[in-house]
N, C-alpha and C positions, 0 to 999 in steps of 0.2 A: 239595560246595559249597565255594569256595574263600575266604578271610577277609574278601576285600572285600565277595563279594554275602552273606555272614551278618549283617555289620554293617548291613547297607542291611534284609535282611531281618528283622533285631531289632528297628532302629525301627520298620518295620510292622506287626509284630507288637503292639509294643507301640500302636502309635497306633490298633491296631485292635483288641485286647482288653483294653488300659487295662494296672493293676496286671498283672506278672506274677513268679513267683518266677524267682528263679534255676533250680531244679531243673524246673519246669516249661518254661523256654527250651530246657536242655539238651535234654531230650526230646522239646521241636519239631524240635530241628536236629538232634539225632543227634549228640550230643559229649559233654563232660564238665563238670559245673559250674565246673572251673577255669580252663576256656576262656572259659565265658562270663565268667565275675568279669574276663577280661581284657579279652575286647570291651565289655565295659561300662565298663570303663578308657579304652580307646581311642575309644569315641564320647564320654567325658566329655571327652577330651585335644582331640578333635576340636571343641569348643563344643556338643554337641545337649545340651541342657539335660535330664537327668535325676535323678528324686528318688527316694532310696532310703531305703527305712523296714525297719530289722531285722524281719527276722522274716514280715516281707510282703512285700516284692518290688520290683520295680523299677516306676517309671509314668516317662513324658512331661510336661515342664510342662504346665499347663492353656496352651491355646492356641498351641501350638508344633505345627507342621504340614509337612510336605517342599513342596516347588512343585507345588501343584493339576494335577490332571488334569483336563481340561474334558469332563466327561462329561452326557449328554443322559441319561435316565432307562433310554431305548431304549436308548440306545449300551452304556451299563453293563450292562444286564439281558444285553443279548446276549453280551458279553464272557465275564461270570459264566457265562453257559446254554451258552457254547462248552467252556470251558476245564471244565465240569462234564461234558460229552460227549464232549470227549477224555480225561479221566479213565476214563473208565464204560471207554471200546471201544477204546484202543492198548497198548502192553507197556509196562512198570514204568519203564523211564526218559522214557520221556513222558508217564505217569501222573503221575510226580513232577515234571517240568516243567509242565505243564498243572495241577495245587495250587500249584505254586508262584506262576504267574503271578495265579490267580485270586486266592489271598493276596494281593499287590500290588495287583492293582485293587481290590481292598476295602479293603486299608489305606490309599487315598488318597481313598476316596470321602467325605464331607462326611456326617455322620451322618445326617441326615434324610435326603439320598439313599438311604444305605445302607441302611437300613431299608426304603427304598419297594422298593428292588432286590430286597432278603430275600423281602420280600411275591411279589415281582411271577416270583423266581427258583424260591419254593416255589410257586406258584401255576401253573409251567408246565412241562411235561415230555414225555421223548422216550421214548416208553415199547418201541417196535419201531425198529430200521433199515428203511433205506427209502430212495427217493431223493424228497428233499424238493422239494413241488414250491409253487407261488404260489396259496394256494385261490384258488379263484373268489370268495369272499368277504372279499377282504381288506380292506376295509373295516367289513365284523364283525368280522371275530380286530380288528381297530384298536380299535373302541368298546366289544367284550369284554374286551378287558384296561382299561380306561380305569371301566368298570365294575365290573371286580375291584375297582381300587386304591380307588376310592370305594365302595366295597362300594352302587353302586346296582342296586336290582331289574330287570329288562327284562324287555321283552316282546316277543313274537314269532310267526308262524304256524310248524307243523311240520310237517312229512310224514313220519307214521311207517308202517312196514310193518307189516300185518293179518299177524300169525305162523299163522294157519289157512289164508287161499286167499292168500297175498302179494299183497295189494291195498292200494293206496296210503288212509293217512286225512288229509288235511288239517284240523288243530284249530289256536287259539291256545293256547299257555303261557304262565306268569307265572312267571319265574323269579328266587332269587337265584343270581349267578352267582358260583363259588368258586375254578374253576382252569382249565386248560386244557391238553390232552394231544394231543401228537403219535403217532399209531398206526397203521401201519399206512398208509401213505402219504395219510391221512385227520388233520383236526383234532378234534377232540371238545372238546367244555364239558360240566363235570360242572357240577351246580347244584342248588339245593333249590327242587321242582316244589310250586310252592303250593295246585293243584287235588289233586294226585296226598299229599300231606306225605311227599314221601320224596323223598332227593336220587337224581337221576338224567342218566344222560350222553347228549349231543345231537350228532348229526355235522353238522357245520358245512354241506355243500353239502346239508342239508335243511332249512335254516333260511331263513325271508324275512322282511321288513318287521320287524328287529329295531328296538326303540324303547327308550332310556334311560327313565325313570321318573322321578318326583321321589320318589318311595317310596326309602329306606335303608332295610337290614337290619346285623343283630350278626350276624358270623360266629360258628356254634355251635363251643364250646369245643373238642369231638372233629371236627372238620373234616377238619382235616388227615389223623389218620386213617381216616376216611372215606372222601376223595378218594381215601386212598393202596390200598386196597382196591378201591374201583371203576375203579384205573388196572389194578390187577390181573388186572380183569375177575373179577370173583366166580364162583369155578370153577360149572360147570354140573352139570346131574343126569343127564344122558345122556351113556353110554360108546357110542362108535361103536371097531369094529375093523375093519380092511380090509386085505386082503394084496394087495400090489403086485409084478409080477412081478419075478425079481431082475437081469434086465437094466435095469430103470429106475430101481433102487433107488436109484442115486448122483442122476439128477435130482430124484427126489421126497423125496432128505432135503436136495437144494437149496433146492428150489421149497418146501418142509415146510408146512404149514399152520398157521395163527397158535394153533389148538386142538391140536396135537400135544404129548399125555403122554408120550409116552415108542415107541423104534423097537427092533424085536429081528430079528435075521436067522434068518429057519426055512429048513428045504429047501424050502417052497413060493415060501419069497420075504421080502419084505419086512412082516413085521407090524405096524403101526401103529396105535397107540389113539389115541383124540383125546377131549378131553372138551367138552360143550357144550351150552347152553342149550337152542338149536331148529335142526332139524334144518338150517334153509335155512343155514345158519352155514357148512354142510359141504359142502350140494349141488353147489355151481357147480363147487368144488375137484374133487371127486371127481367131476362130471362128465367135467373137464378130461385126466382121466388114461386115458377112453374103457375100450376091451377089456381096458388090461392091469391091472385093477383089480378085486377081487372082493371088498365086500363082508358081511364077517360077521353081522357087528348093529349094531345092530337090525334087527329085522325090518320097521317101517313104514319106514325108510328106502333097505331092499332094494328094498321096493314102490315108492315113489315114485322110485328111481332110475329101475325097471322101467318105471314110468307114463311117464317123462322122455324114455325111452329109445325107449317105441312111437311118441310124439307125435314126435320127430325123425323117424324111420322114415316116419311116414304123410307129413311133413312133406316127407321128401325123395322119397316118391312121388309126389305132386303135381306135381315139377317137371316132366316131360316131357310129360304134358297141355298144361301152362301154355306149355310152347317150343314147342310143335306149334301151341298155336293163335296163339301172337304171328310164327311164320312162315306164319299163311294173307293 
């Protein structure tokens, strides 16, 4: 970083964490506190009005601010959510550009924005890559965040999947609503289930007729780490193992599946554990990969492949019946 954009970067620092010491600047920037005594020199010489008290640090006049950035709540949230996702997913000199920039939008944002952004930026996240697409509901994720920020309750119909036969149930929920996660090319709302008292996550395109509330709630104090565990997905109690033949190994540690612990290469092939709630989590996957997949354990999920597997078969016997009689 070269001495003009450190100094640009001081003020913001400082306009964005108030007091700070000298030895604590050095250590943002990666220099020497003799440097800084200088740049602090040189933004004095320059007019930006700074106040120094021994011993504690450097601050910003009260009410001294650089020329406003005209940001919308959205516009910032998303700025922040960007520059915190190219941190996460490119190499260390655009890590460091991408903090850097996100520093700078925040040291210009007007305090009570910044706070809503804090909120609105812990309150949502990209938990898997993927390519992002427009849910069908975008007008929920709109009134879901808009309910975050007001911490108002909603409510809504569900359709959640019967884990015994995969049969759909339609119920309402009453929920308060805490975050929202990107996963898996799907959105999710975690939330605290009022009938159920336990916070639980909801995928967006099984949601209808969501309705704000006049009802508010108090975010519970451990929330956050709450949220940050169930973004985790709360490891599961079933070990699935399946050996993949080692001609397809390289596509199935492509394709990998979102439940994948850990891949070892044996002479048979490709060994893969996966951990996971219920089995259907795994089915479609491990469908997907046909003959060249075999496997291990469990055993009821042997069988239900098995069962999956005779029901295609009768499924595909049927069809020449079906073409004989549609050419009578």
């Amino acid at each position: 970083m070269n001495r003009t954009d450190r100094l640009l970067a001081i003020v913001l620092e400082l306009q964005r964490k108030g007091r700070q010491r000298a030895q604590d600047l050095a250590a943002t920037f990666e220099t020497s506190k003799r440097t800084i005594y200088r740049d602090i020199e040189a933004l004095c010489e320059a007019g930006v009005p700074l106040i120094s008290i021994p011993g504690k640090g450097y601050s910003l006049m009260q009410g001294y601010f650089l020329p406003p950035l005209s940001f919308t709540t959205e516009e910032a949230t998303m700025l922040m959510l960007g520059s915190d996702f190219m941190a996460q997913n490119f190499d260390a000199q655009y890590r460091e550009a991408a903090l850097s920039a996100g520093r700078k939008i925040d040291g210009v944002l007007p305090e009570k924005l910044r706070d809503e952004v804090h909120y609105l930026q812990n309150s949502i996240q990209f938990v898997a890559r993927g390519t992002m697409k427009n849910p069908a509901g975008y007008d929920i994720l709109q009134q879901l965040r808009r309910a975050i920020i007001e911490h108002t309750t909603v409510r809504f119909r569900y359709y959640a999947r019967h884990r015994a036969n995969d049969q759909d149930e339609l119920n309402t929920r009453e929920v308060d609503p805490y975050s929202l996660t990107y996963m898996l090319n799907s959105w999710y709302l975690i939330a605290y289930d009022h009938a159920r008292q336990d916070i639980r996550s909801f995928r967006f395109d099984r949601i209808e007729n969501l309705e704000l509330l006049t009802q508010t709630f108090k975010r519970l104090a451990n929330s956050q780490e709450i949220t940050r565990e169930l973004r985790q997905d709360r490891p599961g109690q079933i070990i699935v193992r399946a050996i993949f033949e080692q001609e397809i190994a390289r596509w199935v540690r492509e394709g990998r599946s979102y439940y994948t612990v850990s891949e070892e290469d044996t002479p048979e092939g490709l060994l893969v554990t996966l951990r996971i709630r219920q089995e259907n989590e795994v089915l479609q996957w491990l469908l997907s990969w046909g003959q060249r997949v075999r496997v291990l354990e469990p055993e009821s999920l042997r069988q239900r492949l098995l069962e999956e597997a005779q029901g295609m078969l009768k499924n595909l016997q049927k069809l020449p019946a079906q073409s004989a009689q549609s050419t009578d």
